[in-house]
N, CA, C and O atoms as a GROMACS GRO file, in nm:
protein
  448
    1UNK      N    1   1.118  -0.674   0.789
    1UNK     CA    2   1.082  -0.815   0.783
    1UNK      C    3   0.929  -0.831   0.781
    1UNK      O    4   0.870  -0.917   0.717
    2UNK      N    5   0.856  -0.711   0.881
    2UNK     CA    6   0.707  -0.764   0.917
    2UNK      C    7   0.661  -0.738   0.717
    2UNK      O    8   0.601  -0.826   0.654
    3UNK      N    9   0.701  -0.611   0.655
    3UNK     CA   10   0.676  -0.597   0.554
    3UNK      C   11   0.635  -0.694   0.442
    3UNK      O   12   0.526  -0.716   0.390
    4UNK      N   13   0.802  -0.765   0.414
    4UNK     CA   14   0.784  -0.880   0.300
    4UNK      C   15   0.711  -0.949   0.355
    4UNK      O   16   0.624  -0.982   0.274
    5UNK      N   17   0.684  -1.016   0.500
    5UNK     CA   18   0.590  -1.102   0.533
    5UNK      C   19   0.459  -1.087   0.461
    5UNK      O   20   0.388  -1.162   0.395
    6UNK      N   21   0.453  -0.932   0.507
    6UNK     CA   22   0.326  -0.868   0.458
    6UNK      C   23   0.254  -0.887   0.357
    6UNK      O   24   0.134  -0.918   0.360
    7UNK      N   25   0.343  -0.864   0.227
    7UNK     CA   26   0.337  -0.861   0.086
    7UNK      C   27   0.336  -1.029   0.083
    7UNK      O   28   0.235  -1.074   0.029
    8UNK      N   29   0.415  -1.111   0.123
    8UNK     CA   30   0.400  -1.237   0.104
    8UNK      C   31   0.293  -1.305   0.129
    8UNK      O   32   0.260  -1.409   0.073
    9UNK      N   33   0.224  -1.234   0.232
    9UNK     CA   34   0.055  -1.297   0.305
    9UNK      C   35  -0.027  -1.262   0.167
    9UNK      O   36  -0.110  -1.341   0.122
   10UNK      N   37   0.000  -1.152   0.111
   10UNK     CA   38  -0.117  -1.068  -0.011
   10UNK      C   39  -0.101  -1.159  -0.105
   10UNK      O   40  -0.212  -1.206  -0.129
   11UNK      N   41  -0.003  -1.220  -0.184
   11UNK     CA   42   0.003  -1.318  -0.289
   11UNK      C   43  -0.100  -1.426  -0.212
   11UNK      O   44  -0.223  -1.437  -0.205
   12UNK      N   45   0.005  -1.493  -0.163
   12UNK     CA   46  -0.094  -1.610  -0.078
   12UNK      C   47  -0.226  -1.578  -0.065
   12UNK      O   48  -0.305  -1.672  -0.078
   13UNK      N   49  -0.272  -1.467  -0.042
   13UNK     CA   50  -0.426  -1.462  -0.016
   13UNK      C   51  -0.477  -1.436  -0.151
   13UNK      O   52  -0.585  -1.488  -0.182
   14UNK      N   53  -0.415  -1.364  -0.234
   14UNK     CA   54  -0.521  -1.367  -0.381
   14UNK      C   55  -0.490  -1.494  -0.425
   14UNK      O   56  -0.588  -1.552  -0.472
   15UNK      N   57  -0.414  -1.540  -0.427
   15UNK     CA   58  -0.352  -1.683  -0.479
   15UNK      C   59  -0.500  -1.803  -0.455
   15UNK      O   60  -0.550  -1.882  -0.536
   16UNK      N   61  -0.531  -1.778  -0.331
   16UNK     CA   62  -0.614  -1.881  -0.237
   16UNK      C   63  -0.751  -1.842  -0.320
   16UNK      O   64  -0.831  -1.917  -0.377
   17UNK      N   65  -0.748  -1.688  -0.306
   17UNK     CA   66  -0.903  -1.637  -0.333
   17UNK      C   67  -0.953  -1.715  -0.523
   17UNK      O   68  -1.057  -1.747  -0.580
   18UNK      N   69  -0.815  -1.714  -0.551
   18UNK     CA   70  -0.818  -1.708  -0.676
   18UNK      C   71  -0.846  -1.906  -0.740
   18UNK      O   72  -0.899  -1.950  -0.842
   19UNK      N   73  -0.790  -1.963  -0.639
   19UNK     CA   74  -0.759  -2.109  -0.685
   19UNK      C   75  -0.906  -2.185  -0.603
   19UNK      O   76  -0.932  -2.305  -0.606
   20UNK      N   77  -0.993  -2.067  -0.527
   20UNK     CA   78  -1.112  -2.164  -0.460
   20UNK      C   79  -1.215  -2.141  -0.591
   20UNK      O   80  -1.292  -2.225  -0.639
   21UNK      N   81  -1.185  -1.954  -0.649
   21UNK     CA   82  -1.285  -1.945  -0.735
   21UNK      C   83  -1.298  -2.046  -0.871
   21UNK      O   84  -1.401  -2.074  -0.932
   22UNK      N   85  -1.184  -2.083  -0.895
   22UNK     CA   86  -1.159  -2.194  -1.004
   22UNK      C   87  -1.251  -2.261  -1.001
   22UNK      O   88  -1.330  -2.278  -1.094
   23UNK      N   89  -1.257  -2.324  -0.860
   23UNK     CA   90  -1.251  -2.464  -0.845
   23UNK      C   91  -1.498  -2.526  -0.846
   23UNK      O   92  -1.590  -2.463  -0.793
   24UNK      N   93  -1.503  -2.600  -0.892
   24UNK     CA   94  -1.633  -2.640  -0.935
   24UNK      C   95  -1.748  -2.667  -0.786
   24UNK      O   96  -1.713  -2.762  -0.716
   25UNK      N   97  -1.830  -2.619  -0.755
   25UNK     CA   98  -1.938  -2.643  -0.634
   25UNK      C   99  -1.920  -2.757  -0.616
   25UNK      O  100  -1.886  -2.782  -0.501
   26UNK      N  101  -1.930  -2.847  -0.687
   26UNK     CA  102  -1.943  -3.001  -0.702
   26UNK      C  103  -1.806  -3.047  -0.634
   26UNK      O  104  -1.801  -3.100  -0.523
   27UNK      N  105  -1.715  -3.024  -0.702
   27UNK     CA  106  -1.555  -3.065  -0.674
   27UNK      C  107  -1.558  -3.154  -0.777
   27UNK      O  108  -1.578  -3.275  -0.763
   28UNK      N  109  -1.538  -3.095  -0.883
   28UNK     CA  110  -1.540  -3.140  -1.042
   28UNK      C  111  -1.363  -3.052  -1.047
   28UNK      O  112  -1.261  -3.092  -1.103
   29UNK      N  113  -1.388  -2.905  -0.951
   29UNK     CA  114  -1.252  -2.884  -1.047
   29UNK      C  115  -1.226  -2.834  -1.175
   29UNK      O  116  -1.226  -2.911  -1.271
   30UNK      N  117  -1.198  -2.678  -1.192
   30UNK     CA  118  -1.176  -2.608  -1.302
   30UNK      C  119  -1.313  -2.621  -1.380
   30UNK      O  120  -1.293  -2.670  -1.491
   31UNK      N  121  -1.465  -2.588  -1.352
   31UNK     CA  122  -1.540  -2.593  -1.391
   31UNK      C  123  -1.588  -2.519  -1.465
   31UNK      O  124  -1.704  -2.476  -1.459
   32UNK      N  125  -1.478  -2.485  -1.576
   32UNK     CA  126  -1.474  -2.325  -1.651
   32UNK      C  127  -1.559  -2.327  -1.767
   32UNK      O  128  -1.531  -2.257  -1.864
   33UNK      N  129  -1.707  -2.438  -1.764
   33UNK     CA  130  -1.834  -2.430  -1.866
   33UNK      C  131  -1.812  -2.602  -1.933
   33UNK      O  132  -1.915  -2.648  -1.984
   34UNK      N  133  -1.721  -2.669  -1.935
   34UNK     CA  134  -1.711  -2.782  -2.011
   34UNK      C  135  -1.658  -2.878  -1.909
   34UNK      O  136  -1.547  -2.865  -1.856
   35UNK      N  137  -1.746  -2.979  -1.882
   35UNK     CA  138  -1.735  -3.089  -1.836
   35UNK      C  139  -1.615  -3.145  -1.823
   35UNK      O  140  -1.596  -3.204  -1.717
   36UNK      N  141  -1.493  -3.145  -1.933
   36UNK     CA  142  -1.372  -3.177  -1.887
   36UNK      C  143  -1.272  -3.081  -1.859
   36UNK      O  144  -1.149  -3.082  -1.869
   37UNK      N  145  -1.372  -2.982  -1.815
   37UNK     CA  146  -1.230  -2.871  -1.749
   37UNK      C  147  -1.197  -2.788  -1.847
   37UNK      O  148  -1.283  -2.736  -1.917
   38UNK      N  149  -1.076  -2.768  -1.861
   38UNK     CA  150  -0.978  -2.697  -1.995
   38UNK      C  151  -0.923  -2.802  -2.045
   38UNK      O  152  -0.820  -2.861  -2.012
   39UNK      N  153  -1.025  -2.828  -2.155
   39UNK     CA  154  -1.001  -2.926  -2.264
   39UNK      C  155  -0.913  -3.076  -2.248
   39UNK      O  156  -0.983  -3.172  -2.212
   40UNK      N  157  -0.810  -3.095  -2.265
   40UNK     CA  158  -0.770  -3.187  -2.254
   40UNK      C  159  -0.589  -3.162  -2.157
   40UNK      O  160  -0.478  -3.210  -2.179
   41UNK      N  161  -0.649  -3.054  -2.042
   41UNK     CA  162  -0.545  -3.042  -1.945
   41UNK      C  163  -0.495  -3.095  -1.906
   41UNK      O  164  -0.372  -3.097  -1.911
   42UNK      N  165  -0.592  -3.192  -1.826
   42UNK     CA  166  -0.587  -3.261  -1.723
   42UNK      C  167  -0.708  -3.373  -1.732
   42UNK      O  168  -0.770  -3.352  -1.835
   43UNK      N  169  -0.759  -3.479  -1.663
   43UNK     CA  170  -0.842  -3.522  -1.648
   43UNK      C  171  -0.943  -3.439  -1.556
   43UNK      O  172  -0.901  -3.337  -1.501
   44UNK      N  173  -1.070  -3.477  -1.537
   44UNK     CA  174  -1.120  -3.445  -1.402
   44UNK      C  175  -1.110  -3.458  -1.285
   44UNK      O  176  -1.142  -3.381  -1.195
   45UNK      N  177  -1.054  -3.580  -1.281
   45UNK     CA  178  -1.000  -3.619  -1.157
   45UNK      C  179  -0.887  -3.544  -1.097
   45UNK      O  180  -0.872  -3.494  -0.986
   46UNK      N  181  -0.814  -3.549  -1.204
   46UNK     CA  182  -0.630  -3.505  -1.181
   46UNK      C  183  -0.644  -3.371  -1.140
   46UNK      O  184  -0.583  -3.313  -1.050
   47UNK      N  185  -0.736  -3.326  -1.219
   47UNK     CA  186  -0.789  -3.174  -1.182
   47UNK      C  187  -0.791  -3.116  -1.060
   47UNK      O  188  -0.721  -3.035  -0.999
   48UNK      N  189  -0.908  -3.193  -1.036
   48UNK     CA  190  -0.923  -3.185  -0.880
   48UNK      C  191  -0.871  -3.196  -0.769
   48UNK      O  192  -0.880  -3.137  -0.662
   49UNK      N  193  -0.778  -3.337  -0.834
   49UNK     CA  194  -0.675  -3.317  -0.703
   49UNK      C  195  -0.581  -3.232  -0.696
   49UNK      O  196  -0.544  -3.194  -0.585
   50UNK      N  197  -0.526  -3.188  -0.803
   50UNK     CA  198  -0.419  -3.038  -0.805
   50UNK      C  199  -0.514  -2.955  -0.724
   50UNK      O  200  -0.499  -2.913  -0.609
   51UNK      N  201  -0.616  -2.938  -0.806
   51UNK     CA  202  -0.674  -2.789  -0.663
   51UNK      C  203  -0.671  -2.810  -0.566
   51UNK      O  204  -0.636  -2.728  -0.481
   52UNK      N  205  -0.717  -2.956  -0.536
   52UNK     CA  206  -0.749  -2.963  -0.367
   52UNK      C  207  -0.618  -2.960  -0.312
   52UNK      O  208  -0.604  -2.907  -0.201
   53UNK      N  209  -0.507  -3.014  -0.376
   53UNK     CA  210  -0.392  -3.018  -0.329
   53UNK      C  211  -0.342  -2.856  -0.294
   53UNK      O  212  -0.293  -2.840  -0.183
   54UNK      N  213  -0.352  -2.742  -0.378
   54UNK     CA  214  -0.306  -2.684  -0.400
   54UNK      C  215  -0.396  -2.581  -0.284
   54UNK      O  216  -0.331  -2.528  -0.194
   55UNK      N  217  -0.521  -2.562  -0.292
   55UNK     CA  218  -0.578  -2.518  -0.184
   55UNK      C  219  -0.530  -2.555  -0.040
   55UNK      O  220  -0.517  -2.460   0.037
   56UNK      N  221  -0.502  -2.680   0.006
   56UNK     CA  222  -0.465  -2.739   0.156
   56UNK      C  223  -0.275  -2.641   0.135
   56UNK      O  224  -0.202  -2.633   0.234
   57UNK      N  225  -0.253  -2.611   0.064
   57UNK     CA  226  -0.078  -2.554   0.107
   57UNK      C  227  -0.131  -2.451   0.101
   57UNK      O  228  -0.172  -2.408   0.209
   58UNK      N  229  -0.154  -2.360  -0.030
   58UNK     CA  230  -0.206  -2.245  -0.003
   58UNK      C  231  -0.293  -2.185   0.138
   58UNK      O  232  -0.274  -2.071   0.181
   59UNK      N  233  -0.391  -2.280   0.198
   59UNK     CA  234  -0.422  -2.236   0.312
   59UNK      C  235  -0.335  -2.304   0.442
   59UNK      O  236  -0.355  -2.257   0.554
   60UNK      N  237  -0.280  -2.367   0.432
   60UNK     CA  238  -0.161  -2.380   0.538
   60UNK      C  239  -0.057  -2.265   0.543
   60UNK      O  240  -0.033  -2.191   0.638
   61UNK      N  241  -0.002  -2.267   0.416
   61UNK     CA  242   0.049  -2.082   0.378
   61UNK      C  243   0.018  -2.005   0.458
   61UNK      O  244   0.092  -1.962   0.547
   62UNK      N  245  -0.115  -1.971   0.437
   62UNK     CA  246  -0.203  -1.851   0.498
   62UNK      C  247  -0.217  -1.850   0.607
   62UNK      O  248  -0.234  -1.741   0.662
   63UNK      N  249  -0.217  -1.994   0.698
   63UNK     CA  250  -0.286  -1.950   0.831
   63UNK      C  251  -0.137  -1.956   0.886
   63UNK      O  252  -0.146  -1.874   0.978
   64UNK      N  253  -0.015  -1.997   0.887
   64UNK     CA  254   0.123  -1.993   0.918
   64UNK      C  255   0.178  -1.838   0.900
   64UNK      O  256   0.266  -1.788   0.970
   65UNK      N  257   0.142  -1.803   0.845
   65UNK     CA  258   0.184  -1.636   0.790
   65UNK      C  259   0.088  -1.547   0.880
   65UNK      O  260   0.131  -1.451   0.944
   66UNK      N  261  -0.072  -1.595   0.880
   66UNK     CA  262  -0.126  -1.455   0.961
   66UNK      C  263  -0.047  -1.564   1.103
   66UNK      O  264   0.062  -1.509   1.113
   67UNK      N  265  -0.047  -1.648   1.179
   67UNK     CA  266   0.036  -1.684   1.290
   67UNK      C  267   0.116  -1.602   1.298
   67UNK      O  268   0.089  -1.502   1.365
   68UNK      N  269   0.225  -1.612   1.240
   68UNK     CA  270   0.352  -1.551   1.204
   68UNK      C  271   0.383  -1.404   1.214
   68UNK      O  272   0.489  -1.372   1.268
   69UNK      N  273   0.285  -1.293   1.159
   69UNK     CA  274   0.222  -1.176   1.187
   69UNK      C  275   0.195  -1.122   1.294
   69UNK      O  276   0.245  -1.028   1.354
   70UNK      N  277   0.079  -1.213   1.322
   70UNK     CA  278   0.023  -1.178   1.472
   70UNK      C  279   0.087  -1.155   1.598
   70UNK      O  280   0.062  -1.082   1.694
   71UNK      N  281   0.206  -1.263   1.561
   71UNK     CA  282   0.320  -1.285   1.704
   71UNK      C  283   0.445  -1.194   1.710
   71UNK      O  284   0.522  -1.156   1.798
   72UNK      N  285   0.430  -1.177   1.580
   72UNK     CA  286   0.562  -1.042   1.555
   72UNK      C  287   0.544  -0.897   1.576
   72UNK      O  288   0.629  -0.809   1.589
   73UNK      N  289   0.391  -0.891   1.579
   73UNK     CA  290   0.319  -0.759   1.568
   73UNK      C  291   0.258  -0.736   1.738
   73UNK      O  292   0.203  -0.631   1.770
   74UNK      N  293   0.277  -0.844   1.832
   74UNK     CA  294   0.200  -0.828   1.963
   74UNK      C  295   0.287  -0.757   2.069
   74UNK      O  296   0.247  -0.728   2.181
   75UNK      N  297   0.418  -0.731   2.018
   75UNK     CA  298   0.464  -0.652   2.128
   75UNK      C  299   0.463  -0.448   2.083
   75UNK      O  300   0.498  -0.353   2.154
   76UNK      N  301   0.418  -0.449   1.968
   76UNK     CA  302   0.415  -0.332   1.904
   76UNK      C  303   0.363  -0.227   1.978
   76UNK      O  304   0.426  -0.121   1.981
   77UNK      N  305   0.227  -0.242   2.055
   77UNK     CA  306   0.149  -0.186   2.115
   77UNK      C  307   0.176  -0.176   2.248
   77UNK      O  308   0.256  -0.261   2.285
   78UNK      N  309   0.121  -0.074   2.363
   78UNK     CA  310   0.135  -0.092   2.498
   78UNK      C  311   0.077  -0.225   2.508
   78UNK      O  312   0.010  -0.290   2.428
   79UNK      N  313   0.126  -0.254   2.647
   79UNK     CA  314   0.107  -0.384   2.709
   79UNK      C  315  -0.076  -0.347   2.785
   79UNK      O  316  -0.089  -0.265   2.876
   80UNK      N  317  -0.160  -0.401   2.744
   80UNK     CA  318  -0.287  -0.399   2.797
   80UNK      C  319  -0.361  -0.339   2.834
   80UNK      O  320  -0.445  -0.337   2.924
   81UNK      N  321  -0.290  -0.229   2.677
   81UNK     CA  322  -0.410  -0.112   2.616
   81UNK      C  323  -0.474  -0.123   2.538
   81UNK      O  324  -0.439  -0.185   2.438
   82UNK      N  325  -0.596  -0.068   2.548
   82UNK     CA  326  -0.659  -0.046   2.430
   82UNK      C  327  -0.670   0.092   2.376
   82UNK      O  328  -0.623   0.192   2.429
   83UNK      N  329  -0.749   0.088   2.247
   83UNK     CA  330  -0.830   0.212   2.171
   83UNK      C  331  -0.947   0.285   2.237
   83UNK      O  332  -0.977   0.404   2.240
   84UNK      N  333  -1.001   0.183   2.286
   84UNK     CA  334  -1.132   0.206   2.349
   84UNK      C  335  -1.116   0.270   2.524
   84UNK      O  336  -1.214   0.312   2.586
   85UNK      N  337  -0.987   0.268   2.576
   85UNK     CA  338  -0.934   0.289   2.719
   85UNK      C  339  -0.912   0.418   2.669
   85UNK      O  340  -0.987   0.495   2.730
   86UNK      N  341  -0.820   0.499   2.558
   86UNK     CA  342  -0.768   0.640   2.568
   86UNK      C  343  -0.910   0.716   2.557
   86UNK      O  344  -1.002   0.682   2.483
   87UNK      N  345  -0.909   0.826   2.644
   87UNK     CA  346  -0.971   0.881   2.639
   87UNK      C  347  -0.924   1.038   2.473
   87UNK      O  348  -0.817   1.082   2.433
   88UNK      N  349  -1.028   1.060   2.443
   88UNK     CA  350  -1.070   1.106   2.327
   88UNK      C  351  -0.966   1.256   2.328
   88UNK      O  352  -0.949   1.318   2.434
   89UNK      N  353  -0.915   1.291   2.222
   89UNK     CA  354  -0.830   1.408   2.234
   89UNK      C  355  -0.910   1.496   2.224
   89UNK      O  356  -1.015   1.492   2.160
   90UNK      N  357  -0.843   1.636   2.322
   90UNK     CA  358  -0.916   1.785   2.340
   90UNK      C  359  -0.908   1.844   2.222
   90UNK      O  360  -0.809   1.833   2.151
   91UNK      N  361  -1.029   1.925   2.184
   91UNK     CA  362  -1.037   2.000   2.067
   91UNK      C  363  -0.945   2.149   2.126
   91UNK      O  364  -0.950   2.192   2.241
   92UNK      N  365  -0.869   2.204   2.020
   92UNK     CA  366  -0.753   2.310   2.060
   92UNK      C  367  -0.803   2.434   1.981
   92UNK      O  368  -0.758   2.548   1.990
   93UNK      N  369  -0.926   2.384   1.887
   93UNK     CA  370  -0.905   2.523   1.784
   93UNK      C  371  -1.062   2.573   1.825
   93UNK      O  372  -1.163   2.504   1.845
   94UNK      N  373  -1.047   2.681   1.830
   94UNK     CA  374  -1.112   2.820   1.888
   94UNK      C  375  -1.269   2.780   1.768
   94UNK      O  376  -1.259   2.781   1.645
   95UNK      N  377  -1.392   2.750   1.841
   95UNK     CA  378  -1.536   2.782   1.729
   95UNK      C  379  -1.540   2.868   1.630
   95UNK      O  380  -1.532   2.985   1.665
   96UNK      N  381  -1.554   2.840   1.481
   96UNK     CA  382  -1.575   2.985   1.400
   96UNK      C  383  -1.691   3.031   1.369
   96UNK      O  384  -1.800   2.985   1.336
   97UNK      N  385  -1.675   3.065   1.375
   97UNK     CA  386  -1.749   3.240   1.337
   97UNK      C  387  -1.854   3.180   1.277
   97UNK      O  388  -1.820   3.084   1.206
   98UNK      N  389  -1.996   3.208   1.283
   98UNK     CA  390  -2.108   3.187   1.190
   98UNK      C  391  -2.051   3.251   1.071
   98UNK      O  392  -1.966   3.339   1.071
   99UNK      N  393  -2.122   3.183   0.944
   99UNK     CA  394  -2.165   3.230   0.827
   99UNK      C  395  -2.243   3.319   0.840
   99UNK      O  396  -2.318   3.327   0.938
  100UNK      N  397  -2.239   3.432   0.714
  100UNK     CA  398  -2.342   3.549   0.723
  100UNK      C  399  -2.437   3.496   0.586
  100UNK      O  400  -2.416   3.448   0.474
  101UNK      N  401  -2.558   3.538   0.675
  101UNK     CA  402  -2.689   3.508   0.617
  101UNK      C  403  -2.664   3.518   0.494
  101UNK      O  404  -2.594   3.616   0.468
  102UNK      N  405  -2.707   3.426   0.367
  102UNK     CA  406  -2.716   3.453   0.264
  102UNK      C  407  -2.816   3.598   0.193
  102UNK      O  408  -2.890   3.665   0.265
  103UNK      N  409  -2.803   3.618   0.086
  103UNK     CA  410  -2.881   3.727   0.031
  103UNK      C  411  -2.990   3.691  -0.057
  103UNK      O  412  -2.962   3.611  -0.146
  104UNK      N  413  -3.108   3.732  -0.050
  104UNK     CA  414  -3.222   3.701  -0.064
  104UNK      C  415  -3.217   3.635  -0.248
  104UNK      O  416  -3.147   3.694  -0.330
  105UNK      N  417  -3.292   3.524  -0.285
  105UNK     CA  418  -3.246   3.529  -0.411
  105UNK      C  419  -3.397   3.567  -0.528
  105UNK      O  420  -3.406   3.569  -0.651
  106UNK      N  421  -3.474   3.587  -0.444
  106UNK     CA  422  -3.639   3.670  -0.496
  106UNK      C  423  -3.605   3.735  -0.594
  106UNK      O  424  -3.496   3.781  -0.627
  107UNK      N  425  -3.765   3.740  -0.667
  107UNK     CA  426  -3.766   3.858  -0.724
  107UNK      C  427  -3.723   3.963  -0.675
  107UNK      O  428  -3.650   3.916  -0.588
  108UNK      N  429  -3.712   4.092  -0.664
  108UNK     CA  430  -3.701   4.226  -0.602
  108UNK      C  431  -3.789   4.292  -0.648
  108UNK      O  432  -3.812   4.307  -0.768
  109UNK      N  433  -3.876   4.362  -0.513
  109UNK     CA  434  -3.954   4.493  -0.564
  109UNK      C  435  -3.915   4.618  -0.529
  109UNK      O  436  -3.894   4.660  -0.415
  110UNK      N  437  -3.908   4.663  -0.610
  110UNK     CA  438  -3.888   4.847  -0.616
  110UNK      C  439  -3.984   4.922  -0.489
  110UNK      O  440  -4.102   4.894  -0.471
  111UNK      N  441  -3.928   4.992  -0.431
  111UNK     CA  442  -3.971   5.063  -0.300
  111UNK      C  443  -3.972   5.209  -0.354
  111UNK      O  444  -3.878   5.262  -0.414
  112UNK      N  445  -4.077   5.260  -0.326
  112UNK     CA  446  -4.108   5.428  -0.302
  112UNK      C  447  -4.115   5.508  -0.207
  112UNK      O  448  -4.141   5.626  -0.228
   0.00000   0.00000   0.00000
């Protein structure tokens, strides 16, 4: 169940991410380079109010779902533990071995 929730929060959230980027600084609404939007869609007005409309569910969506999440997911964990309380796990594996010195990568001189 927490799953589809899951996947259901991810639409909703690109959905949201996706319908604010549309939408015009101004609140013009679909401000995709031409003053009336996408051509003869919609008005400007009408425009706008679909997004704004559509933004206020979409983020009602969103904040009902992470709710929804949060409360399903709070008994998952010990009761009034943290990450920061366990102390750090013992290392088990034995130090290795130094590396051996690399070999010189010089010229070489001949010895007599």
């Amino acid at each position: 169940m927490t799953t589809v929730l899951l996947i259901i929060h991810l639409f909703v959230t690109l959905a949201l991410i996706g319908v604010v980027l549309i939408q015009r600084s101004e609140g013009g609404g679909l401000g995709i380079g031409t003053s009336q939007g996408m051509g003869s869609f919609m008005s400007g007005r009408g425009t706008a109010n679909l997004l704004t409309r559509t933004t206020a569910i979409l983020g009602t969506l969103f904040f009902a779902l992470s709710l929804t999440l949060a409360l399903m997911n709070r008994g998952t964990t010990g009761v009034g533990r943290s990450l920061l309380d366990t102390p750090p796990a013992p290392q088990t594996s034995a130090p290795a071995e130094p590396a051996p010195a690399p070999a010189p990568t010089g010229p070489t001189v001949p010895t007599r």
